[in-house]
C-alpha positions in Angstrom: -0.5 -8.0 13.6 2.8 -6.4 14.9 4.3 -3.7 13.4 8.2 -2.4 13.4 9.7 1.2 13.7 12.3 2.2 10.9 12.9 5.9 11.9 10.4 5.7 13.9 7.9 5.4 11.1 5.2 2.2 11.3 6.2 -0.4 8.9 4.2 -3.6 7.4 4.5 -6.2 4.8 1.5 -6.7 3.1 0.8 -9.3 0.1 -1.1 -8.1 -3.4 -3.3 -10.7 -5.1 -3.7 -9.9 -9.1 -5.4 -12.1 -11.4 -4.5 -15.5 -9.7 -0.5 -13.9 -8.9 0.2 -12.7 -5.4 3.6 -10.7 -4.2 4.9 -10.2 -0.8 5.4 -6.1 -0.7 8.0 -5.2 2.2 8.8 -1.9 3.6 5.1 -0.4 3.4 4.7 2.4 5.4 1.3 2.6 7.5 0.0 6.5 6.9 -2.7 7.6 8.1 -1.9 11.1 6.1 -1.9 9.5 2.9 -5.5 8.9 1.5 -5.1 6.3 -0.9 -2.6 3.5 -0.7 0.2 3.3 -3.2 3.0 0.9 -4.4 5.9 0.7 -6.4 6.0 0.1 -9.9 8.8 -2.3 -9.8 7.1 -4.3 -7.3 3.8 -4.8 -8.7 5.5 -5.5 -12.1 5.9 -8.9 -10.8 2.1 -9.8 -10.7 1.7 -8.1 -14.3 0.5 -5.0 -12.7 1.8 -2.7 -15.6 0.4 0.7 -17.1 -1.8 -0.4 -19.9 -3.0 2.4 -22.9 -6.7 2.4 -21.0 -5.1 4.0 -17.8 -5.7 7.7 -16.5 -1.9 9.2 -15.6 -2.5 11.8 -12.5 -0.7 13.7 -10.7 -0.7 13.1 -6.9 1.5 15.2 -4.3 2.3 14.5 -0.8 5.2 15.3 1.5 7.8 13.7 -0.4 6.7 16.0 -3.6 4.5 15.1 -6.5 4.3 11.4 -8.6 2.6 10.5 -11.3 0.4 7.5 -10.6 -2.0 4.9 -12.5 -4.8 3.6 -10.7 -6.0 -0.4 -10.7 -8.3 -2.7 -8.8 -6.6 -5.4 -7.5 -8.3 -8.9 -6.5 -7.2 -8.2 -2.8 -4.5 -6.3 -0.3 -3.8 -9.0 2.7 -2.5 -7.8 6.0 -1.9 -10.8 8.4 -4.8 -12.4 8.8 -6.9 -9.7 7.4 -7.8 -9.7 3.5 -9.3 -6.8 1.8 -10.9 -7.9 -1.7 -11.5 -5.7 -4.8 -9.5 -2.7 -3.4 -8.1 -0.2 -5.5 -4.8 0.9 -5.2 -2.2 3.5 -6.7 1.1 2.4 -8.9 4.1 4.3 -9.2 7.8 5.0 -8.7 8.1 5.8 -5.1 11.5 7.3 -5.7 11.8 9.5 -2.0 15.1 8.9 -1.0 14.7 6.0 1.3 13.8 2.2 1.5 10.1 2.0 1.2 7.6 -0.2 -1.2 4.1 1.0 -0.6 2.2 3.1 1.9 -0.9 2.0 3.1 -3.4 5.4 3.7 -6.5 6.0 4.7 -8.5 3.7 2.5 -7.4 0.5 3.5 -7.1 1.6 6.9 -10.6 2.4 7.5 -12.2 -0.1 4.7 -10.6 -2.8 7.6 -11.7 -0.8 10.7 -8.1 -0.8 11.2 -7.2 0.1 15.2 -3.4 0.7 15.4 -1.7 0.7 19.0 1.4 2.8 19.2 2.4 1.2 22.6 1.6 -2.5 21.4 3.2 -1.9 17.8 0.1 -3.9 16.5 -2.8 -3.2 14.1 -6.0 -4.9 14.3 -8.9 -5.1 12.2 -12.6 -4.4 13.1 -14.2 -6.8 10.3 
């Protein structure tokens, strides 16, 4: 699966799948300094991924600053080919001053056996 530079940071598209809805999520940056993976609110909101009174708020903080985040399995996170089911991701505003939907950390990245090559622009999957 290739990958593009935007400011010469690695950037996917990646597709949610949430209770038999699926959305396309553009602009996810691939981190590997991020530990969980995390998208914006006003994305997910179109699959009826919405804070519901059960959710734990937390605080999470990163180089962009701190966000407040709710947590929620999803059915699956698809990248190309590969399709990671029952994976838990993060929810919130994503507000950092530039065009970006999600980032994709650690979690996903090794759950996959994710290999990225920098000089290919691909990621490939180990599973």
């Amino acid at each position: 699966m290739q990958f593009v530079l935007k400011g010469n940071l690695p950037f996917t598209t990646v597709v949610i799948g949430y209770q038999d809805s699926k959305v396309e999520v553009t602009d996810v940056l691939i981190d590997t300094g991020s530990a969980s993976s995390i998208f914006s609110a006003d994305i997910v909101e179109r699959i009826q991924i919405m804070p519901s009174p059960h959710d734990t708020l937390q605080v999470i903080r990163g180089i962009g600053g701190t966000e407040v985040v709710f947590k929620r399995r999803v059915d699956f996170l698809e990248l190309g080919d590969f399709k990671l089911a029952n994976f838990e991701i993060e929810v919130g505003g994503m507000d950092y001053g530039f065009k970006i939907h999600g980032i994709l950390g650690m979690a996903f990245l090794i759950g996959s056996g994710a290999t990225i090559n920098l000089k290919r622009m691909q990621i490939r999957f180990g599973h």
